[in-house]
N, C-alpha and C positions, 0 to 999 in steps of 0.2 A: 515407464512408458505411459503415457495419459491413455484412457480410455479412448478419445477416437484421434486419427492419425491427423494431423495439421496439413495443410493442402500445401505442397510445395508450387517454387514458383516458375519453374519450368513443366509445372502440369495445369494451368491456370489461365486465364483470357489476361491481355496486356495493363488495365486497368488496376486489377489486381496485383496484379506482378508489379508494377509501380509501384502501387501503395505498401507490400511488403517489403520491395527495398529500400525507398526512403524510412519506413519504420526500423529496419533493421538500421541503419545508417543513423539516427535520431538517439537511439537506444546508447548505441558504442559511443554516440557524442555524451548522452547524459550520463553514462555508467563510466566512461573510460576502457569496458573491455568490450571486447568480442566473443562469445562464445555458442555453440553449437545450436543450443536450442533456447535463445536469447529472445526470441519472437515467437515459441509456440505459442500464447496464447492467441494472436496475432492471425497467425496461420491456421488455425482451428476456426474461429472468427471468417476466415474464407470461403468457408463452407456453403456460407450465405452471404455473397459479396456484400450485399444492400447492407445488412447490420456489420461486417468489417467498414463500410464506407462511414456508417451514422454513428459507431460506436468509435472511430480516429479521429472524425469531425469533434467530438467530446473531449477526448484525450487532447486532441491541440487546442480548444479553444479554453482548457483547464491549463495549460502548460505555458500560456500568454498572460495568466492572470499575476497580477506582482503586487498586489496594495499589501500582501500580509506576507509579511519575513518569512523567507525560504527556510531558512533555519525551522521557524514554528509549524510550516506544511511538513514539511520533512520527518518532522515529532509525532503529528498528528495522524500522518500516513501511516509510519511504520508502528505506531502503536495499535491502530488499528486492524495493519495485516497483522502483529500479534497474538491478537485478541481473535484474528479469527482462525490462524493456528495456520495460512496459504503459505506452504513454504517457498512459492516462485516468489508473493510479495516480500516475506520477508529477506531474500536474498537477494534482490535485486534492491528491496527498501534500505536496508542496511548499506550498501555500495552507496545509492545515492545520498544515505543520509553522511556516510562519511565524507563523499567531495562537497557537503553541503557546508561543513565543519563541526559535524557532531561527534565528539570524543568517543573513542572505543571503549572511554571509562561509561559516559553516559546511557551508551548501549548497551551493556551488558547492567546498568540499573533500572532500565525502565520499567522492570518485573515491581521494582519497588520505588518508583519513583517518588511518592510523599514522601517517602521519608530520608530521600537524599540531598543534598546539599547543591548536587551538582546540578539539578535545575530552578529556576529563577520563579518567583510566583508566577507569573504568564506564562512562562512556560508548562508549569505545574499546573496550571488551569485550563489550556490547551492541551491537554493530556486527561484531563478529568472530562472536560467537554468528549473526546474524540472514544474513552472508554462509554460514557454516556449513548453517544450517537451511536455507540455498535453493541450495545446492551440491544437484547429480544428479551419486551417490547423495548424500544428507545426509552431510557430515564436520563432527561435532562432536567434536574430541578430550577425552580424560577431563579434562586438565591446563585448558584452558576454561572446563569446566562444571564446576570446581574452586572455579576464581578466582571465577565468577559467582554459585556456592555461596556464598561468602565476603562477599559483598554483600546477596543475593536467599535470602529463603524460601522454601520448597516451593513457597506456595501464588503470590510473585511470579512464581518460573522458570514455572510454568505458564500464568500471566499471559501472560507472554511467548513463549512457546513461542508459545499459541494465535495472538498477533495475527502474529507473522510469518508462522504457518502458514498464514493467513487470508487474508493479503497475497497470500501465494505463489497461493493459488486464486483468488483477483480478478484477478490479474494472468493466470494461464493462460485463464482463462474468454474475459474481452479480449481479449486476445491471440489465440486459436483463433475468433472473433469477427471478429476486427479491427475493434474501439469505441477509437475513437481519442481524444486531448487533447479536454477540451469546455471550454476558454477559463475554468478556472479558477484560471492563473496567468499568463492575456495581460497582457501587458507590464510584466511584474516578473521578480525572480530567477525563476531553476528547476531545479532539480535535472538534471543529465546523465545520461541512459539511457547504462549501465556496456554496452560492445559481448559479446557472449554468446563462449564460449569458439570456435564454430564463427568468428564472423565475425574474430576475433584470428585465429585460425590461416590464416583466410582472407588477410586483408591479411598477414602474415609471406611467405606463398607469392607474391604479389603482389611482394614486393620484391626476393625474389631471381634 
């Protein structure tokens, strides 16, 4: 159970209640499923109708954008809930990455993606980018945002920039929350929460 209770929508002014049925409704289209607590973050977000309204204005006007292959959003997102270890993003990001068409093989490599085959240089540099972007501080070297030049237009890099950066704040929000996994990828592949640089160092001290 998160930290504080989600506003349901028969305790709520009409506005609100709008906005979390079309999201729940939006969700089940992009996921394929339905499930219980498929929109807590959503509904927590209620709390303060004003930031649910500014913060789904975001969310749609991110989810219209198409210049940069879904495929490569899809990479980039869920590498990013990864890396920051949100287990709602990563269950929900894995679902979507799979109706995106990303292999169950690819999922379960992206712990190690340099050195698998099964992603494509863009892809792989799209993946370097998005570990970069969610590094504290951000390390994007110039020689990266080079190569990804050499692929991506202005107006894609920013494309992309936005959804990992987007990522990285869905994930901190849950996370300071604690809105955990809502059974949108029970009993299928899923993506590995990458352990955070604290808990690495931690188990190394552990061993010796």
């Amino acid at each position: 159970m998160s930290r504080i209770a989600g506003v349901k929508s028969n305790s709520t002014g009409p506005l609100t209640r709008v906005i979390l049925a079309v999201a729940r409704r939006k969700t089940g289209q992009l996921t394929g499923r339905m499930t219980e607590r498929m929109i807590e973050p959503l509904e927590i977000y209620a709390h303060r109708p004003r930031l649910l309204i500014g913060y789904g204005m975001m969310e749609e006007a991110t989810a219209k954008l198409h210049r940069v292959d879904e495929r490569l959003k899809v990479l980039a997102e869920l590498k990013a809930a990864t890396l920051t270890s949100c287990e709602y993003c990563v269950d929900i990001g894995s679902q979507i990455a799979r109706r995106a068409g990303i292999s169950e093989e690819q999922l379960l490599a992206l712990p190690h993606y340099r050195d698998s085959d099964l992603f494509d240089e863009l892809q792989k540099l799209v993946l370097d980018y998005a570990v970069g972007v969610s590094s504290t501080p951000v390390d994007v070297p110039d020689e990266l945002f080079a190569k990804l030049r050499s692929h991506l237009d202005d107006a894609q890099l920013v494309e992309l920039t936005n959804v990992i950066a987007l990522e990285n704040m869905r994930g901190r929000f849950n996370l300071a929350l604690d809105i955990r996994s809502a059974g949108f990828s029970e009993g299928m592949v899923c993506a590995t929460p990458e352990p955070s640089r604290r808990e690495e160092m931690a188990g190394a001290s552990a061993a010796t």
